[in-house]
Backbone as CSV, one residue per row, in Angstrom:
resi,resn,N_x,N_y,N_z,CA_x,CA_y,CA_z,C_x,C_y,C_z
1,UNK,7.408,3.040,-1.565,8.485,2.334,-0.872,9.733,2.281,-1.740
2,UNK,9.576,1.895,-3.048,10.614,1.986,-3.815,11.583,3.257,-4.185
3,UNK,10.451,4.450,-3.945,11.250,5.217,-4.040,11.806,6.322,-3.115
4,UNK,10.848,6.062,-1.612,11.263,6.855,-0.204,11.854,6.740,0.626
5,UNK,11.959,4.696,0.748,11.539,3.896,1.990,13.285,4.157,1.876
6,UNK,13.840,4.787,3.286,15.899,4.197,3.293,16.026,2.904,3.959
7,UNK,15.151,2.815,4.265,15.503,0.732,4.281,15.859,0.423,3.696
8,UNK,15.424,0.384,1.956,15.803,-0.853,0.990,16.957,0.216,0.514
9,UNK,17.386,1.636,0.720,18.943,1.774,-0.058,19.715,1.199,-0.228
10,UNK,19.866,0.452,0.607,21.439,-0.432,0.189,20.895,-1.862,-0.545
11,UNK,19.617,-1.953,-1.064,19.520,-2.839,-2.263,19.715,-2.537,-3.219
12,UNK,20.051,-3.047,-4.237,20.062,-2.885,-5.811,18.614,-2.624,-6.359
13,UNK,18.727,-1.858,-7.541,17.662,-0.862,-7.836,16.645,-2.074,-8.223
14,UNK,16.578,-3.059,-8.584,15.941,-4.458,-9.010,15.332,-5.517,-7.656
15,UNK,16.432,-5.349,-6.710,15.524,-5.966,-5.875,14.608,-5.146,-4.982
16,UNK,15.409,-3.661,-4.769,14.028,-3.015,-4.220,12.985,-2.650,-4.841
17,UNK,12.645,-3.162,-6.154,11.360,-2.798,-6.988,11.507,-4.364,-6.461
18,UNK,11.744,-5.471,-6.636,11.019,-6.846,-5.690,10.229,-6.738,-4.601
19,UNK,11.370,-6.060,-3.218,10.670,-6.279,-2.205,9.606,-5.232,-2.135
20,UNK,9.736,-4.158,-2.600,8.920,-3.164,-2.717,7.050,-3.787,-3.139
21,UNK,7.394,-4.640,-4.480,5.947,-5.099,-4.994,5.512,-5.978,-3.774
22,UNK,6.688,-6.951,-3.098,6.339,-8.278,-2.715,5.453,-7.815,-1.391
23,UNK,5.873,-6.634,-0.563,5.477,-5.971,0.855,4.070,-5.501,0.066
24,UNK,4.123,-5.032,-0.754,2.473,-4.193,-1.273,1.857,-5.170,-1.963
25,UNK,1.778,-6.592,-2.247,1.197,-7.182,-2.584,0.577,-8.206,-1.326
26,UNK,1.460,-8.476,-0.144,1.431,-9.276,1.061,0.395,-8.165,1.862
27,UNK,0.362,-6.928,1.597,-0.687,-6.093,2.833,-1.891,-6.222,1.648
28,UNK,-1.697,-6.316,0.496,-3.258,-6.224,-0.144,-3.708,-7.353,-0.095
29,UNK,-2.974,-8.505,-0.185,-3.851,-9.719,-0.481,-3.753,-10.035,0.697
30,UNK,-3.252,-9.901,2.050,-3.426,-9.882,3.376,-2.741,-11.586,3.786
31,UNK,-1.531,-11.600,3.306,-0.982,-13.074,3.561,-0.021,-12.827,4.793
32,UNK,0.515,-11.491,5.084,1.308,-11.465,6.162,2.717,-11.813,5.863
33,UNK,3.039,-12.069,4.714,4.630,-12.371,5.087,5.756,-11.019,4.937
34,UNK,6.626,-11.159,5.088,7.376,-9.785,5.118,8.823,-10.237,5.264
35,UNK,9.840,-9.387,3.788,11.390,-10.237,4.139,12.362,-9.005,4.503
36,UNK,11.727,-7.808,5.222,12.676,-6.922,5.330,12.220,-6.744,7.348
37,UNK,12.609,-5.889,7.590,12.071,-5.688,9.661,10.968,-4.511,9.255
38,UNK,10.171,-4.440,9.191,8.821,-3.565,9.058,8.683,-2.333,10.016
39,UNK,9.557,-2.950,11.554,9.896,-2.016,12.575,10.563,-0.473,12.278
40,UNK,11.667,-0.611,10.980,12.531,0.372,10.263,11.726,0.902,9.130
41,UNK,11.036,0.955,8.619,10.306,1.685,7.685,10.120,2.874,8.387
42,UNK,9.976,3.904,7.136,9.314,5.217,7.881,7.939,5.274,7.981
43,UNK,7.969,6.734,8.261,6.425,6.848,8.897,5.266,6.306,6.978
44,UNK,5.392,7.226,6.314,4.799,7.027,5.173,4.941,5.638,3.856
45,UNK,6.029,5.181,4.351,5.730,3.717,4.479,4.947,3.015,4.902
46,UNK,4.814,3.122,6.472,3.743,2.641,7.105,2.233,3.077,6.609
47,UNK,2.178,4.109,6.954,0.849,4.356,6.166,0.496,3.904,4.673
48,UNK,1.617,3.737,3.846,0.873,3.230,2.617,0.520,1.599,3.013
49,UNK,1.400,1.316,3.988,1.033,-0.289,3.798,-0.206,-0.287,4.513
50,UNK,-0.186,0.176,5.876,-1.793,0.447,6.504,-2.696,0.635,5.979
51,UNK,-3.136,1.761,4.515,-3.971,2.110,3.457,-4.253,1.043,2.300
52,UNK,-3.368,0.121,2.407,-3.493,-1.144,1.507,-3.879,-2.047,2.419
53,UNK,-4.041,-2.107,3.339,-4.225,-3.140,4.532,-5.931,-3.050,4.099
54,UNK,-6.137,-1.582,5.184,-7.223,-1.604,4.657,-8.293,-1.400,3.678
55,UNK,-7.826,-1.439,2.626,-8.869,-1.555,1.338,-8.632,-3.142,1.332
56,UNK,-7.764,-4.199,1.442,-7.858,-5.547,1.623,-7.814,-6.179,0.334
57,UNK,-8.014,-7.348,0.180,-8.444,-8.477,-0.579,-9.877,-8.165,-1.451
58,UNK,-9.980,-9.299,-2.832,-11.258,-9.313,-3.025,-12.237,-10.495,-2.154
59,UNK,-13.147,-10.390,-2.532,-14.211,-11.445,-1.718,-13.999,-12.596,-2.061
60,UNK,-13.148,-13.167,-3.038,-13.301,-14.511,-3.647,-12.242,-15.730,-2.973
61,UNK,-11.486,-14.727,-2.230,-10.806,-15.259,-1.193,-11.081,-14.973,-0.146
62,UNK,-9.908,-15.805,1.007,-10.232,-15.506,2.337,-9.315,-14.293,3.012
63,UNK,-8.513,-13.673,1.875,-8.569,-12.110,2.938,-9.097,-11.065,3.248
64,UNK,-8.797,-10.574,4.058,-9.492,-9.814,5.004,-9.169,-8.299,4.463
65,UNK,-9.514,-7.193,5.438,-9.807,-5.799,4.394,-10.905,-5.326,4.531
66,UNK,-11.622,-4.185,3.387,-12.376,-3.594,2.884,-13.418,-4.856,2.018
67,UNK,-12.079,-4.905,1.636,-12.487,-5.667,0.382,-12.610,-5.023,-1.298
68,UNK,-12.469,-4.967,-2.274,-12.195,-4.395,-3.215,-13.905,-4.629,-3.977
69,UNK,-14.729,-4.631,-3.998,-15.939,-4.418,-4.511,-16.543,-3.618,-3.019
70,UNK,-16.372,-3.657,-2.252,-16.917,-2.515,-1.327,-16.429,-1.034,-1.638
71,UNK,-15.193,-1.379,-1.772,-14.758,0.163,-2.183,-14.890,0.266,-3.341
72,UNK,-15.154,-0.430,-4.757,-15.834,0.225,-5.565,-17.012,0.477,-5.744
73,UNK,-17.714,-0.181,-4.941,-19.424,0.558,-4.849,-19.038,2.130,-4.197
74,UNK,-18.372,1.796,-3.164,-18.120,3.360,-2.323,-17.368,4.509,-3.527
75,UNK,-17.079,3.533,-4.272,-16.684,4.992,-5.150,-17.373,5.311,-6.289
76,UNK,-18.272,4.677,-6.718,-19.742,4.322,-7.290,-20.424,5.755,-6.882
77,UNK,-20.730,5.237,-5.751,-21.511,6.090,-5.087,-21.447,7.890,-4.986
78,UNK,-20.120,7.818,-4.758,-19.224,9.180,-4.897,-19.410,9.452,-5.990
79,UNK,-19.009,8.642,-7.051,-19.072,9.874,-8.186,-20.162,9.815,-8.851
80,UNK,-21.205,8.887,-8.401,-22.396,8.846,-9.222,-23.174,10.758,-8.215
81,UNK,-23.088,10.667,-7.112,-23.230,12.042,-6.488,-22.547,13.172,-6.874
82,UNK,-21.479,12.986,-7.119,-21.095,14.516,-7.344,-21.434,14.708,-9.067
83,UNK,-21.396,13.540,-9.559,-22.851,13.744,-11.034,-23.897,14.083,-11.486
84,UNK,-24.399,14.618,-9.541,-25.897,14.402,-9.915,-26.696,13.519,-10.158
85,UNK,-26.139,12.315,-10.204,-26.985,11.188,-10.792,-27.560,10.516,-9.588
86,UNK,-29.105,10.264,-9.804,-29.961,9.564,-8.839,-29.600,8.305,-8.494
87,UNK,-29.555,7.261,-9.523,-28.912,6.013,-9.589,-27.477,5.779,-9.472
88,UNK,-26.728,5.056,-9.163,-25.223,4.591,-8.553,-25.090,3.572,-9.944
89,UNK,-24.229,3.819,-10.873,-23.563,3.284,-11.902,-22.086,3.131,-11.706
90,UNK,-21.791,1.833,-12.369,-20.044,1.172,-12.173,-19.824,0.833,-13.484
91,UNK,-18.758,1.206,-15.016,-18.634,1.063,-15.656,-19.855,0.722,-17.006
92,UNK,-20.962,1.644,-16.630,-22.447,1.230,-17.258,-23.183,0.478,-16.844
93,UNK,-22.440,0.063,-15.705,-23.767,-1.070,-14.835,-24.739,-0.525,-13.383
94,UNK,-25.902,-0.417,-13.513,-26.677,-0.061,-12.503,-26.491,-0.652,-11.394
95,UNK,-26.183,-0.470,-9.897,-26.060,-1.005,-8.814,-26.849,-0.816,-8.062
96,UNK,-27.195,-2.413,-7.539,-28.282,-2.562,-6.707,-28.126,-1.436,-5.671
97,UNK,-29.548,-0.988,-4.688,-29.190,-0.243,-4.081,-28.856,-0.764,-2.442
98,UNK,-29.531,-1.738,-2.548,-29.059,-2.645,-1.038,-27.721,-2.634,-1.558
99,UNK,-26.883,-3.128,-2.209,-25.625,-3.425,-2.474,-24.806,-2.149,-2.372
100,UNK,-25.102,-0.934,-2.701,-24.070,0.081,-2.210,-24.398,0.313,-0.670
101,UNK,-25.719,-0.057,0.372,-25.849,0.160,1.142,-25.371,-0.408,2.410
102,UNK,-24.551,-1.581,1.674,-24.004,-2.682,2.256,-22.530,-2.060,2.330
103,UNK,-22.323,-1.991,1.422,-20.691,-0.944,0.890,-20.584,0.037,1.954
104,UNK,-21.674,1.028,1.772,-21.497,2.651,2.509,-21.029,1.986,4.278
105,UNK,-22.056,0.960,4.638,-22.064,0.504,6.061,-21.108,-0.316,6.583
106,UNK,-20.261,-1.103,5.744,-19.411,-1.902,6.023,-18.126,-0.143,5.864
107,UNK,-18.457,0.560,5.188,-16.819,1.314,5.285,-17.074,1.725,6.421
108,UNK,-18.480,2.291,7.174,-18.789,2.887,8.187,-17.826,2.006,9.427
109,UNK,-18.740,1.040,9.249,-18.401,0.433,10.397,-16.982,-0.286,10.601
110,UNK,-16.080,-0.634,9.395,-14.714,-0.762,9.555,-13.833,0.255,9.331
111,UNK,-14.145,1.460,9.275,-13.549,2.476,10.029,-13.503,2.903,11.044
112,UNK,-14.888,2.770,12.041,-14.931,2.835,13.415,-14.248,2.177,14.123
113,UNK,-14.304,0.714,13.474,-13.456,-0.289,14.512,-12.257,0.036,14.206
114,UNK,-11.081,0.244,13.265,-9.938,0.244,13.029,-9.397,1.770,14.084
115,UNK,-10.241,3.479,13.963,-9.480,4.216,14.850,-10.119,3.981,16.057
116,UNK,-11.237,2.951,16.303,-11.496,2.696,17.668,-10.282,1.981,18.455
117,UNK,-9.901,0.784,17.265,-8.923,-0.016,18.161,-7.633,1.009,18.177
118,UNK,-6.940,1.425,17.304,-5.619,2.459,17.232,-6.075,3.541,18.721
119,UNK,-6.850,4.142,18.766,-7.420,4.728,19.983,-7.242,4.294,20.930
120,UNK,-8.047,2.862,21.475,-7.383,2.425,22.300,-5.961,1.615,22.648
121,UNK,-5.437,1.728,21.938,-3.942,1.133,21.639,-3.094,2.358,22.286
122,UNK,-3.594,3.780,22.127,-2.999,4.622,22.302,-2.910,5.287,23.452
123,UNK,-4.153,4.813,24.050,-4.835,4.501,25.462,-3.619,3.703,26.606
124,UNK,-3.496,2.389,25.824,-3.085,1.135,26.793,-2.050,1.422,26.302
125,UNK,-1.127,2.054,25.325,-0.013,1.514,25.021,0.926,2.965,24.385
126,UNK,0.675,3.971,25.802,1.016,5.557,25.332,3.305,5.579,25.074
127,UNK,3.470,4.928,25.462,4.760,4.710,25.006,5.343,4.231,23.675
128,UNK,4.732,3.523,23.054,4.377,3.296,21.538,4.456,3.971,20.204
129,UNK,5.037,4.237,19.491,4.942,4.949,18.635,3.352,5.016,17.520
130,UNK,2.921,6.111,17.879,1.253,6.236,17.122,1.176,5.277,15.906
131,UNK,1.707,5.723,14.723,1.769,5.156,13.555,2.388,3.748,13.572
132,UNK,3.226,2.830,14.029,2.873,1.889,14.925,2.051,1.243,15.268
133,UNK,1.331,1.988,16.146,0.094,1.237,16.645,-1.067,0.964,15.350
134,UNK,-1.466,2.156,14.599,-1.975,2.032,13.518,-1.913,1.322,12.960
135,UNK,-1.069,0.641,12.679,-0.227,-0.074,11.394,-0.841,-1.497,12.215
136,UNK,-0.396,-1.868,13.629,-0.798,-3.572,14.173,-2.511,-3.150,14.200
137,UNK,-3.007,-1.929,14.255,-4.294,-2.213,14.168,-4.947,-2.492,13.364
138,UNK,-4.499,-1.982,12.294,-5.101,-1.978,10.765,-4.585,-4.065,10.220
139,UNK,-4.194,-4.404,10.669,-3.169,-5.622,10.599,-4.128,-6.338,11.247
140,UNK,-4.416,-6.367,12.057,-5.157,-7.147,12.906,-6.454,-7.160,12.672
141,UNK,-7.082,-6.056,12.400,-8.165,-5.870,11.820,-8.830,-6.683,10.594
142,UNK,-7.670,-6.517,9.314,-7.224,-7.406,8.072,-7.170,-8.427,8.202
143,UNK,-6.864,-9.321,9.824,-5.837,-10.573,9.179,-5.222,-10.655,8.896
144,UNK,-4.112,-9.767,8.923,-2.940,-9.705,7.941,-1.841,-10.582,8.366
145,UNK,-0.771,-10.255,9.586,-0.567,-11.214,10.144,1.016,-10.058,10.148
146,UNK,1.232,-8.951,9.704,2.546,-8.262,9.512,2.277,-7.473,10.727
147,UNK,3.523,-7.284,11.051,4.083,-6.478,12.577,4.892,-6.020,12.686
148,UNK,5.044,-4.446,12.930,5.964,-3.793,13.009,7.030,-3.926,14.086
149,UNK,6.793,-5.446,15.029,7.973,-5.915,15.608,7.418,-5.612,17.432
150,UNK,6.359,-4.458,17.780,6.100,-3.935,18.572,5.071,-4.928,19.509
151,UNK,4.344,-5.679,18.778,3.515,-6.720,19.626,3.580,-7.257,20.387
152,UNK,5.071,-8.312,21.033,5.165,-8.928,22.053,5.312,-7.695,23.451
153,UNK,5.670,-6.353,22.876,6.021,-5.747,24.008,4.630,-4.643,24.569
154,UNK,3.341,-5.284,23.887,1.984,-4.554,24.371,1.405,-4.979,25.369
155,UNK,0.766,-4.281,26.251,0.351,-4.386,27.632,-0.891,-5.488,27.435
156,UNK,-0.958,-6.106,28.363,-2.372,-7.303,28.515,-3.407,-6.331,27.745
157,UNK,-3.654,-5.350,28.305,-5.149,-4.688,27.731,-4.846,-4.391,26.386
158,UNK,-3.773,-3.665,25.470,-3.222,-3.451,24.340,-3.519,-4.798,23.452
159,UNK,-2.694,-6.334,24.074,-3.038,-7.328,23.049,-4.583,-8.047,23.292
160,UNK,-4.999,-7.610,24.220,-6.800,-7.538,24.416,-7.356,-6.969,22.537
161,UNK,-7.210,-5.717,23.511,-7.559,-5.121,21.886,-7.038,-5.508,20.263
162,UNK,-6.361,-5.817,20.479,-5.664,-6.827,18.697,-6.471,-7.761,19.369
163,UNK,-6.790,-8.617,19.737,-7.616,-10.296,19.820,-8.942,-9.446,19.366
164,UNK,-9.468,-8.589,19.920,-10.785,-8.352,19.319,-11.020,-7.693,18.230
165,UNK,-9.795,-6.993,17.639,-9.862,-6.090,16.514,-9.875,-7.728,15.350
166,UNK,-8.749,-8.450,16.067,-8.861,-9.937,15.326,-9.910,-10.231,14.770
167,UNK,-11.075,-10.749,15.912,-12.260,-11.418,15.990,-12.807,-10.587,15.057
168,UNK,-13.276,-9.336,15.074,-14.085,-8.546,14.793,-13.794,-8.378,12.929
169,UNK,-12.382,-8.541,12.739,-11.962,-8.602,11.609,-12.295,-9.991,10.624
170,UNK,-12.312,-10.819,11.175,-12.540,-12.272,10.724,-14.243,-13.307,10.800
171,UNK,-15.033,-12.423,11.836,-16.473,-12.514,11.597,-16.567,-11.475,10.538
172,UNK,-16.304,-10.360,10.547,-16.699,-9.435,9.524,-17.306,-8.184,10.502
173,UNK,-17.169,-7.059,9.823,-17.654,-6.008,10.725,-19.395,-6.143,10.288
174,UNK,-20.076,-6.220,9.318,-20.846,-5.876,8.928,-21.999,-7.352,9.395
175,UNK,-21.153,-8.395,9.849,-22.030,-9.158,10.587,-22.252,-9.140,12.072
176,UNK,-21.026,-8.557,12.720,-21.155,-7.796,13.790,-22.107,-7.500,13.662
177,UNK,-22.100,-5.777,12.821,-23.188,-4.725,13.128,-24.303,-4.904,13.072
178,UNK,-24.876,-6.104,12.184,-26.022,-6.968,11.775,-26.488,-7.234,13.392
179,UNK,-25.669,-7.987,14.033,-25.979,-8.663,15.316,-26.401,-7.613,16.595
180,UNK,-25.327,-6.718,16.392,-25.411,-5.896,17.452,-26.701,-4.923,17.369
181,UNK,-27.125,-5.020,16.164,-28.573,-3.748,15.552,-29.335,-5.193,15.843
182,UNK,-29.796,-6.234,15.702,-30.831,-7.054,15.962,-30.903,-7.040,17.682
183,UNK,-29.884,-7.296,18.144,-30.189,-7.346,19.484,-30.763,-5.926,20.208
184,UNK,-29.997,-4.881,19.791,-30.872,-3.483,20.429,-31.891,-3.253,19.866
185,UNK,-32.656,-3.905,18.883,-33.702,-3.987,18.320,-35.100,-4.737,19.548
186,UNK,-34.294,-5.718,19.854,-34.858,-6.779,20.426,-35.560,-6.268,21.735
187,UNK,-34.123,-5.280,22.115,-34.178,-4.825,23.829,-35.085,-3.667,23.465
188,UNK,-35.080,-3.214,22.897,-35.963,-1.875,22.508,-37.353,-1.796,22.045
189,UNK,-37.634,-3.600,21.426,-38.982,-3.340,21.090,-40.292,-3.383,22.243
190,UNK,-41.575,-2.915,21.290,-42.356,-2.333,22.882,-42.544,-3.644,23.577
191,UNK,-43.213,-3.351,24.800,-43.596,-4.324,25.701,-44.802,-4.667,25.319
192,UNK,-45.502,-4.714,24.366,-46.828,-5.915,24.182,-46.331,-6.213,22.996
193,UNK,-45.324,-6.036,21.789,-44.783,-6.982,20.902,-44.499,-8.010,21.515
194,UNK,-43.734,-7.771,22.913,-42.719,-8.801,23.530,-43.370,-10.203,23.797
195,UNK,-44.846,-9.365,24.327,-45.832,-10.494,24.791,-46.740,-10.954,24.075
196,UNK,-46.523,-10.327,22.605,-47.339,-10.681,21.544,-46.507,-12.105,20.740
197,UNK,-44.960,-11.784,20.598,-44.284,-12.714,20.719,-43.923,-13.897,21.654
198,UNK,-44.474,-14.166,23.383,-44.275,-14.916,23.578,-44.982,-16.056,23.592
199,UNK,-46.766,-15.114,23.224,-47.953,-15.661,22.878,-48.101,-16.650,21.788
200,UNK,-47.001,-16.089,20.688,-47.041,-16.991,19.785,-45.981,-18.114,19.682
């Protein structure tokens, strides 16, 4: 941003290294505030802030994201593989293996939801500029609370989808997926478990 974005040109070389940190620190730690119109950024602007959106916060707070120990197990994982190495190591430390498995599934599954919702955004809301839409999805997803200005003017079904990319962002994807795998579990198991269970 500091050095692409022609928004901040006509700041002084000092405050656009300000707003520059202050915008990339507000999409990582996912507080939402923003002192420039987000609407005027370019395209690769947007995407870096979207790419910081979603890697997110750490766990020790309440923002939203990836989260920053998910993606370092996920990168754990990566390079403990292309090492060859059987075991998943992080700075000499052995990692549990439920714990990268938690990692691998949570990126799974909050990647699905994020180009699921942009997808359908693109669906309900084909007048829109793509990267745009990306950007309130990835936002919404986060918690973030930043908007490229485009929100009040999304179709009922469009701000449908941000309320659930919301929800889905703020239970957590990975308790979702928890829920949604117990219940097709449930519907799927045989018919004399069912009645073996109601027996008991």
């Amino acid at each position: 941003m500091y050095l692409f974005e022609p928004a901040l040109k006509p700041y002084a070389y000092y405050d656009r290294f300000l707003i520059s940190l202050f915008h990339t620190m507000s999409a990582l730690t996912t507080v939402g505030y923003n002192t420039v119109n987000l609407g005027n950024l370019i395209p690769i602007s947007l995407m870096t802030l979207t790419l910081i959106m979603f890697f997110g916060a750490s766990p020790s707070g309440t923002g939203g994201g990836l989260k920053s120990t998910t993606t370092s197990a996920v990168f754990a994982f990566v390079k403990s593989k292309l090492s060859m190495k059987r075991d998943i190591y992080l700075f000499g430390h052995r990692l549990p293996t439920y714990r990268v498995d938690n990692a691998l599934t949570t990126l799974i599954l909050y990647s699905f939801f994020l180009l699921a919702g942009s997808y359908l955004l693109s669906a309900t809301d084909p007048d829109k500029d793509y990267m745009q839409l990306i950007f309130e999805a990835a936002s919404a997803l986060g918690t973030v609370g930043l908007s490229t200005g485009i929100t009040a003017g999304l179709s009922a079904a469009g701000k449908i989808v941000l309320i659930f990319l919301m929800y889905f962002g703020r239970v957590g994807v990975l308790t979702i997926g928890f829920a949604m795998l117990m219940r097709m579990k449930e519907r799927t198991k045989p018919l004399f478990e069912q009645e073996e269970d109601l027996a008991i």
